[in-house]
C-alpha positions in Angstrom: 0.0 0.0 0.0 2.7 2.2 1.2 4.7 1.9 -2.8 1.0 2.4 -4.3 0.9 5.8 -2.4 4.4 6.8 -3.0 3.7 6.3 -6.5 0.6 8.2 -6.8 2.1 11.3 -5.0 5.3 10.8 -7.5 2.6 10.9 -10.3 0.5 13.7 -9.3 3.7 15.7 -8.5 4.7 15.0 -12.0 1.7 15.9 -13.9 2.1 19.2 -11.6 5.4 20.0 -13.0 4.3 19.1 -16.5 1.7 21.3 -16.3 3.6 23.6 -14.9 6.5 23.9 -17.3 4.2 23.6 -20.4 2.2 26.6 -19.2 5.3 28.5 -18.8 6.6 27.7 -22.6 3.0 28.5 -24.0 3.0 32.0 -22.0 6.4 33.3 -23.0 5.5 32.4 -26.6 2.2 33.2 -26.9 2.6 36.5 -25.1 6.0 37.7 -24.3 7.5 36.9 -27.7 4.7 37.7 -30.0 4.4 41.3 -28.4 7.9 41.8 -27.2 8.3 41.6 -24.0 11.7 40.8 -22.7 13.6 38.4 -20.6 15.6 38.5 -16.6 17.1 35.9 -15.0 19.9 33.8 -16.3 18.1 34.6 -20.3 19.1 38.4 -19.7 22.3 37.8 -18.2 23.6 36.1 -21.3 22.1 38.6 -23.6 23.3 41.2 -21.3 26.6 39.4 -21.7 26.1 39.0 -25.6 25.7 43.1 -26.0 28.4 44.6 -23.5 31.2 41.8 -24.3 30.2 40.1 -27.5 29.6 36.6 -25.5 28.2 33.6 -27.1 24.8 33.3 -24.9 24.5 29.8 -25.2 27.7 29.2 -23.4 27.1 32.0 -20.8 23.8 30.3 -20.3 25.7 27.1 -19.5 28.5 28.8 -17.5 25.7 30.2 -15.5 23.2 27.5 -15.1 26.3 24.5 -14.3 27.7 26.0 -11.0 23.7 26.8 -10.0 23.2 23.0 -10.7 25.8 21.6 -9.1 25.0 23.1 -5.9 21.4 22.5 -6.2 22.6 18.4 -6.3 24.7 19.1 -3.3 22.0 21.2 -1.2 18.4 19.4 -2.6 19.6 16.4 -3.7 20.0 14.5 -6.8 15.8 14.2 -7.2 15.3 18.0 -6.5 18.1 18.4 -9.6 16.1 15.2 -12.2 12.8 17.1 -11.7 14.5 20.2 -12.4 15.6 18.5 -16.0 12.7 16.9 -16.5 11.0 20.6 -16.6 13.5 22.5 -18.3 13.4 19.6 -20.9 9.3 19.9 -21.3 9.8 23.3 -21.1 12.0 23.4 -24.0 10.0 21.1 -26.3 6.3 22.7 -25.4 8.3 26.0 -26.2 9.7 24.7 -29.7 5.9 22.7 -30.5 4.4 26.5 -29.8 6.8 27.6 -32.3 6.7 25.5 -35.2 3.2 24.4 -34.9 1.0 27.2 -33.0 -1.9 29.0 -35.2 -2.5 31.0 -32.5 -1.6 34.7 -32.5 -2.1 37.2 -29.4 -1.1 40.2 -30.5 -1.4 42.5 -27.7 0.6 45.1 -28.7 -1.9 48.0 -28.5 -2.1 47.2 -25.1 1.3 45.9 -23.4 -0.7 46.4 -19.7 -2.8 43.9 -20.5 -0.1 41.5 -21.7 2.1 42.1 -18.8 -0.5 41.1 -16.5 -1.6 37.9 -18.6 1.9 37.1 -18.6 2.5 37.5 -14.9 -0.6 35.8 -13.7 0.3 32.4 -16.1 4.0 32.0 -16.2 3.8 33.2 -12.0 1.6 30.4 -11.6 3.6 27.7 -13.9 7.0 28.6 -12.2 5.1 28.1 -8.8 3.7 24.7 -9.9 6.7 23.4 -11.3 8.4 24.5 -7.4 5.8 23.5 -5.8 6.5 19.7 -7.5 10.1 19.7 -5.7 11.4 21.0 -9.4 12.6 24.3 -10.8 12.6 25.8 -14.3 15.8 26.4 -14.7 19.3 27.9 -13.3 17.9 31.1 -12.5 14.8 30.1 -10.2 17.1 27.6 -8.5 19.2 30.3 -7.9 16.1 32.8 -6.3 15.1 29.4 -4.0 18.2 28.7 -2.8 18.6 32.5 -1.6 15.1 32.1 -0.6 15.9 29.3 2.2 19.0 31.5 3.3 17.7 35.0 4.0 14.1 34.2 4.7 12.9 36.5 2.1 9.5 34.8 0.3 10.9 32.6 -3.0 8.2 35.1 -5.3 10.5 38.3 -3.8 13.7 37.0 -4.4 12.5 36.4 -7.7 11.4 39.7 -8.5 14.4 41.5 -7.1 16.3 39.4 -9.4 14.7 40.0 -12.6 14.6 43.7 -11.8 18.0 43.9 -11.0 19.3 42.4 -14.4 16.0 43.8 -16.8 16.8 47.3 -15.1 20.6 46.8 -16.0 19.7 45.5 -19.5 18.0 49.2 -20.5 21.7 50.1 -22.0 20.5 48.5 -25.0 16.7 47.1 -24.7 13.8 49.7 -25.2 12.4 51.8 -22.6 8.7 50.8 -22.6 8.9 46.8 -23.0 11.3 47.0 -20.4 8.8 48.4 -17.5 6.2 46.3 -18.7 8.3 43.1 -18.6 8.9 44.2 -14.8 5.4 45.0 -13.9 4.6 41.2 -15.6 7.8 40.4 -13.3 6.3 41.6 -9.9 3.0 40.1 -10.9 4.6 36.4 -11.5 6.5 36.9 -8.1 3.6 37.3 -6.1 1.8 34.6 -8.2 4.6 32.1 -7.4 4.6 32.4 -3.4 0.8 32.1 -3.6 1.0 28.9 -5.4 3.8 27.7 -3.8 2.3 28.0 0.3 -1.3 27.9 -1.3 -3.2 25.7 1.6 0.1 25.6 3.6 -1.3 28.3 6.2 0.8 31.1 6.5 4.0 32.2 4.7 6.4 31.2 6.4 9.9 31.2 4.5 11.3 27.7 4.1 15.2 27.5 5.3 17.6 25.1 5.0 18.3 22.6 7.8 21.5 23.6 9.8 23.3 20.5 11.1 26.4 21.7 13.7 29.6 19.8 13.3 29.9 18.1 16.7 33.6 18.1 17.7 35.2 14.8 18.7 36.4 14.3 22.6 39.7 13.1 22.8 39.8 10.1 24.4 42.3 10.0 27.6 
């Protein structure tokens, strides 16, 4: 009974980060690249990194996301990391089916409000599903958990403060207007993602990591 229920938990937790990851692929390309809305995290670092030093962003996506992951393994364990690959994978082929196959065109560009806030509510509530799952979307939201734990600051805030950070550092060469909209989607999705995360978990309370003391050996007489 007790391998029946682990597997139905496993399952449903699955499904959730399915869900969650295909939501997120649909939204960015459905709404923020058919009206031009822009990128933060580890996405905007590289391209941040491809305008001020002429980096290949592939590779400073790598150099970015490895380090992240290699941690994560050390801090979550190796399932936290799997799950986390099994989303960015789903993520990545959802994205590409959107792309090569989608009739569907939402062209919001007459009004970007509207867009930042449809973008907000739905890829705030995939990333949240997908953390909620024990998995993360990539090397960036890794990153904003893993601060998260350590400073006690809600996952959804840490998040925001570091897409604004590197969206607000990316106006040397992205426009003006997209740019605050992409925040005001970001600060939406950030306060979508601790809902969904501690949704029916009582209050908010920030999730930190265990602390185990090193317990020094007594020298034997």
């Amino acid at each position: 009974m007790r391998t029946i229920a682990r597997w139905q938990t496993y399952g449903s937790r699955l499904l959730m980060m399915l869900a969650g990851s295909s939501l997120l692929a649909f939204t960015y390309y459905h709404i923020n690249f058919q009206n031009g809305l822009l990128e933060g995290g580890f996405v905007g670092l590289a391209l941040l990194g491809k305008y001020l030093f002429n980096l290949p962003p592939a590779l400073t996506m790598i150099a970015l996301d490895l380090p992240i992951v290699v941690l994560a393994w050390w801090l979550k364990g190796h399932r936290f990391v799997l799950n986390t690959v099994v989303a960015s994978l789903t993520f990545s082929l959802v994205y590409e089916l959107c792309e090569q196959f989608s009739p569907l065109s939402m062209n919001l560009h007459g009004n970007l409000p509207l867009a930042a806030l449809l973008s907000g509510l739905l890829t705030g509530f995939g990333a949240g599903l997908v953390l909620r799952a024990g998995g993360a979307s990539g090397g960036d939201d890794i990153l904003s958990m893993l601060l998260s734990q350590w400073s006690g600051i809600k996952i959804g805030t840490m998040f925001i403060i570091m897409d604004a950070v590197v969206l607000t550092v990316s106006l040397l060469y992205l426009p003006f207007k997209e740019t605050m909209f992409t925040i005001l989607a970001v600060l939406i999705a950030g306060k979508v993602i601790t809902w969904t995360v501690h949704y029916g978990q009582g209050q908010l309370t920030p999730m930190r990591l265990p602390y185990h003391p090193i317990k020094e050996k007594t020298a034997r007489a």
